[in-house]
N, C-alpha and C positions, 0 to 999 in steps of 0.2 A: 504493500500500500504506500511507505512510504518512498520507496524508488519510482512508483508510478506518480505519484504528485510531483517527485523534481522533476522526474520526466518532461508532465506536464505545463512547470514552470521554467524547462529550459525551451519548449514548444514556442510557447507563448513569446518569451524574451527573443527567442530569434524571429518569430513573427515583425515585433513591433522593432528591432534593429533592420528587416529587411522593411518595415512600413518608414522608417527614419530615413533611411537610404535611401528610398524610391521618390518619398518630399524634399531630399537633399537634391536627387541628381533633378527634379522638375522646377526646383525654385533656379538652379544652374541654368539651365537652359532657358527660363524664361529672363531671368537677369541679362545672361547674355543676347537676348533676342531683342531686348530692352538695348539695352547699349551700342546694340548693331544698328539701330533704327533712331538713336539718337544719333548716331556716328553719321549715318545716312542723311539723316535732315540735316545737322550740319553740315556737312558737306557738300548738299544740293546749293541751301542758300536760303532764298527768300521763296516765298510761297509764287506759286505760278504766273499769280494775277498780277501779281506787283511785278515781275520780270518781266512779262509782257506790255505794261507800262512804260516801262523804262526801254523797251525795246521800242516802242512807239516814239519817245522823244530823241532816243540816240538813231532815228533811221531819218527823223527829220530836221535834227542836227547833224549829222553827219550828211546828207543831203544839201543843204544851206552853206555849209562850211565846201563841200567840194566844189562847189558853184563862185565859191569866193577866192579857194584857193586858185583855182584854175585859172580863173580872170586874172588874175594877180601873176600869174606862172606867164601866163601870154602876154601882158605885160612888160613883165621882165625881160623879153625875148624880143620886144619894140611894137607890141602890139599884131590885130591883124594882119596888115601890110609888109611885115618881118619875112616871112617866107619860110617860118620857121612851124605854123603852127600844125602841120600831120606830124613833124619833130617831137613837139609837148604832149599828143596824144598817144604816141606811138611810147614814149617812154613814159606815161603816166601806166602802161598797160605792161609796162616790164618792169616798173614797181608792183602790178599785183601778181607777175608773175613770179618776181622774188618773193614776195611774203607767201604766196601759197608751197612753193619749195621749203620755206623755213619750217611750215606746218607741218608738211611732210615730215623734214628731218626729226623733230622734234614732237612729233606725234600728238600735237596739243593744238585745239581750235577755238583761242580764247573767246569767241565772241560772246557768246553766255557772259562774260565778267560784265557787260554791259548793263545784264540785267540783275547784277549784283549774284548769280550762282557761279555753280564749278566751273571752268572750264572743261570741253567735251575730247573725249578721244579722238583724235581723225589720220586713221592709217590713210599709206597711201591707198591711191586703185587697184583693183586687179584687172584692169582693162588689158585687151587683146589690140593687138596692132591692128584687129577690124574694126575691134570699137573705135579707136581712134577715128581709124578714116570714115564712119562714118559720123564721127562728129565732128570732122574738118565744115560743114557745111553751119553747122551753130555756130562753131570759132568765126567762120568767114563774116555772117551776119553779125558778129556781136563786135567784130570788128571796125566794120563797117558804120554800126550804130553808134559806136562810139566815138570816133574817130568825125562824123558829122556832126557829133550832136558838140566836138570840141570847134569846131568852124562854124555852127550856129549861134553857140554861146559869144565865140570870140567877137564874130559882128556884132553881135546887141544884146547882152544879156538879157533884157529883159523881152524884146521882141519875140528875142529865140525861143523863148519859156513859152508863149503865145501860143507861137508856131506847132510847138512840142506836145501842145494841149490836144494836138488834134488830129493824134496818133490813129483813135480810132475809126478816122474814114479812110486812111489808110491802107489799113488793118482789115476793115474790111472788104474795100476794094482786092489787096492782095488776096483774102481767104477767099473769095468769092470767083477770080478769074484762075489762080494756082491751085488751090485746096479744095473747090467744091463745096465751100463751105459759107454761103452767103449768112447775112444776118436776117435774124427776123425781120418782118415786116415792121412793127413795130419801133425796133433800132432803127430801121432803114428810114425809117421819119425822124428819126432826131439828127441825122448826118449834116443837112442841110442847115440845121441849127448851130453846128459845131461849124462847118465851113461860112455862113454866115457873119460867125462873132471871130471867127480869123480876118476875116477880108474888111470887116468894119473896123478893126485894130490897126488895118493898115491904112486907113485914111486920114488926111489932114486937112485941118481948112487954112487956105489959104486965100489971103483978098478975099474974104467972103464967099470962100466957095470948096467942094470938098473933093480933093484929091486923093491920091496914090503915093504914101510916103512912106518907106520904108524902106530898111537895110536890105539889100540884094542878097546879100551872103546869109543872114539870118533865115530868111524866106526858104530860101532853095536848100540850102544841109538842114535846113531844119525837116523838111521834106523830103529830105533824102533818109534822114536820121530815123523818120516815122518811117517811111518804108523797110528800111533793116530789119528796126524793130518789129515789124508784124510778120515780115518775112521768121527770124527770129525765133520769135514765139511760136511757130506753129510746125518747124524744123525742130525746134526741141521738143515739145510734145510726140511727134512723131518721133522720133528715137529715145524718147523716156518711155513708151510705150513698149516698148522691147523689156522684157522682165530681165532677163537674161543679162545685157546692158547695165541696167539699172540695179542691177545684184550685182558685178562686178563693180561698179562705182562705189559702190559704197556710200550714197545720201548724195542729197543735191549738193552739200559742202564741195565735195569733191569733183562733184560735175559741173560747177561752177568754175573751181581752179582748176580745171584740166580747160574751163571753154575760154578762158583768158591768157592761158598761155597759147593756145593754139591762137588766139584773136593777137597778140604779141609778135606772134612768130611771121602770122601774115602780113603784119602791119610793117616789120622793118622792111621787105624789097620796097615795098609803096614806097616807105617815107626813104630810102635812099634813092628811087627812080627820080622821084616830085621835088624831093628838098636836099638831094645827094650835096649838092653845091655850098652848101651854106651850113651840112653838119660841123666843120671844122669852124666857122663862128662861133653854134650852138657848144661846143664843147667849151671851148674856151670863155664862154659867159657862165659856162655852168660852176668851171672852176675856181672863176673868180668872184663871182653875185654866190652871196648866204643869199639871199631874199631869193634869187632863184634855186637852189638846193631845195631850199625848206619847202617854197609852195611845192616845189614837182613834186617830192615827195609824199609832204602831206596830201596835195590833188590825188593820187595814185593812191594811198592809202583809204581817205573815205570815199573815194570812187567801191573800193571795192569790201568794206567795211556796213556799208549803207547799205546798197544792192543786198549783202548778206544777210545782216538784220531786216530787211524789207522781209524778203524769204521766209526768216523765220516767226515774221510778226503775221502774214498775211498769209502762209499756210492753218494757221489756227485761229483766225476769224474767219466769220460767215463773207459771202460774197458782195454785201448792201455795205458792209463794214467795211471793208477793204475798200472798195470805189469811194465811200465817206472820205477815209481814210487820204489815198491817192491825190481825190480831188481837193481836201484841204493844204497837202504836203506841197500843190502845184502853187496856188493861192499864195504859201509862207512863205516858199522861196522868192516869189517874185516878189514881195513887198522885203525881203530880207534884202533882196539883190541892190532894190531900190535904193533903200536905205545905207548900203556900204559904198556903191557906186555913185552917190551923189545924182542918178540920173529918175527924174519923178518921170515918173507914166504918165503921157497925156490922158486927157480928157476922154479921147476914141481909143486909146489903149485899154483903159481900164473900163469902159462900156463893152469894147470887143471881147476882153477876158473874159468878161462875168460872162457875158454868153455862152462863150464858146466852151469855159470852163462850167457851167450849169449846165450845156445840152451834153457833157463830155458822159457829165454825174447822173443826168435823166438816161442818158444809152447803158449806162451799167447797169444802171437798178431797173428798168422801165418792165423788163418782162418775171421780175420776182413780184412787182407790183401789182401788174394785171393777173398774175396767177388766180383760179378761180379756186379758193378754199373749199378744201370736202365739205360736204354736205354733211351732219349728224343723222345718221339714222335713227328712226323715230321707233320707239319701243312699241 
């Protein structure tokens, strides 16, 4: 009897040492799951909302800033008339070629720090020398696009802002005759609103009466600029559309800096064919002008800084929000531009804007609008 009662009180005792141990090893693991998930949110940053914030002012600061540096770059170079400027754009696009190599090297895509988180991994690509070539056709557009939209700005900053507004007839002009891709009926009535409030921008009165005044250069690359870009746009969808592609890339991060180096690459025969003559001034100004190091730089930096955070600010807003968005961003710059350049917008500048920049924002949003809400079915 009595050996069956230790028995039973050594039962028990290793019971409640294996029930001690079992509470031991679960407060363990949730402690640690605790600490890992502390570790994790600090490490993220700030909550999403607030990133996304802050991504929205640094996309339209850095936006405003590259708009200023750039002016300020051509400038230093003696202006339009220099013979310098496919030069500035062409090494503004081999400054994002370099920083996207640094990224590479260093495996690190600070941009998030903007929105006060981590910064994000960004291996290189694992693209195939076909993916390449078939993304030489973005690089070409994106080259192109920029490279105008720098001899649009150069004539007139703020005209050229105008011009730029009015990307989307375009856009759809190109999707409509290349892509098969016309726009709604609906879009297709606000076009003439948008080309309206362009061509009213370029008038001026003079002796009491109203002409045709405006920068040649601005007009025309700014036109060239919109055309790129809707060409552009619709050359990259079509090759992001390839899953295949787009898993070797590894995120648009990267399909980004792979479409700027390739737009880089294309742009130096140009600017040695067009401005070959005058690199050996360009160098030697660069060596000697801070003021020109710094802006090319900096231009080259929120050139491709902006464009990123746009990306990642207008992948995660709705469609009506992003166009809000866009067509406020158009609006800042130009009253920014205004304001650093000393040059006020006429009377029919700023009549033509709002137009052209309101039919830009009725074509974006116009058919989420007319959408015809389900119906609730009635019980």
């Amino acid at each position: 009897g009595v050996q069956g009662c230790a028995t039973r009180r050594r039962g028990r005792h290793e019971r409640n040492n294996d029930e001690l141990t079992s509470f031991a090893l679960r407060l363990c693991r949730c402690s640690s799951m605790c600490m890992k998930t502390e570790e994790k949110m600090a490490s993220k940053g700030v909550p999403d909302s607030v990133a996304l914030l802050l991504f929205f002012v640094f996309w339209y600061a850095g936006n405003m800033k590259y708009n200023e540096y750039n002016t300020n770059s051509l400038n230093a170079v003696g202006g339009k008339t220099a013979g310098m400027t496919m030069t500035v754009a062409t090494m503004q696009l081999g400054v994002c070629a370099v920083y996207a190599l640094i990224m590479w090297i260093v495996r690190i895509n600070p941009a998030k720090l903007f929105g006060l988180q981590a910064p994000s991994r960004q291996d290189p690509p694992k693209s195939t020398s076909s993916d390449l070539v078939k993304t030489v056709p973005v690089g070409f557009c994106s080259a192109g696009a920029h490279a105008c939209t720098v001899f649009a700005l150069g004539g007139d900053p703020l005209f050229g802002q105008i011009v730029k507004s009015g990307e989307p007839v375009l856009a759809a002009i190109v999707n409509t005759l290349f892509y098969g891709k016309p726009p709604t009926a609906t879009k297709a009535m606000c076009l003439p609103v948008i080309v309206g409030g362009v061509a009213f921008a370029s008038l001026k009165k003079i002796d009491g009466s109203y002409a045709l005044k405006f920068d040649q250069t601005a007009l025309v690359f700014g036109m060239l600029a919109n055309s790129f870009a809707a060409f552009k746009g619709s050359e990259n969808k079509k090759l992001m559309s390839d899953a295949g592609i787009s898993e070797r890339f590894g995120g648009v991060g990267n399909q980004f800096a792979v479409t700027q180096i390739l737009a880089f690459l294309i742009c130096l025969p140009i600017m040695f064919a067009t401005e070959g003559a005058m690199f050996n001034k360009f160098v030697e100004l660069l060596t000697s002008s801070k003021d020109l190091q710094f802006n090319l730089v900096m231009s080259g930096l929120c050139f491709y800084l902006y464009n990123e955070l746009a990306t990642m600010t207008l992948k995660v807003t709705g469609p009506v929000t992003a166009s809000v968005a866009n067509t406020a961003k158009r609006v800042i710059v130009m009253v920014y531009m205004a304001a650093v350049t000393g040059k006020a917008l006429t009377d029919e500048q700023k009549i033509g804007a709002g137009v052209a920049i309101g039919g830009v924002l009725l074509y974006s949003v116009i058919d989420d609008l007319l959408k015809s809400k389900p119906k609730k079915k009635v019980a």
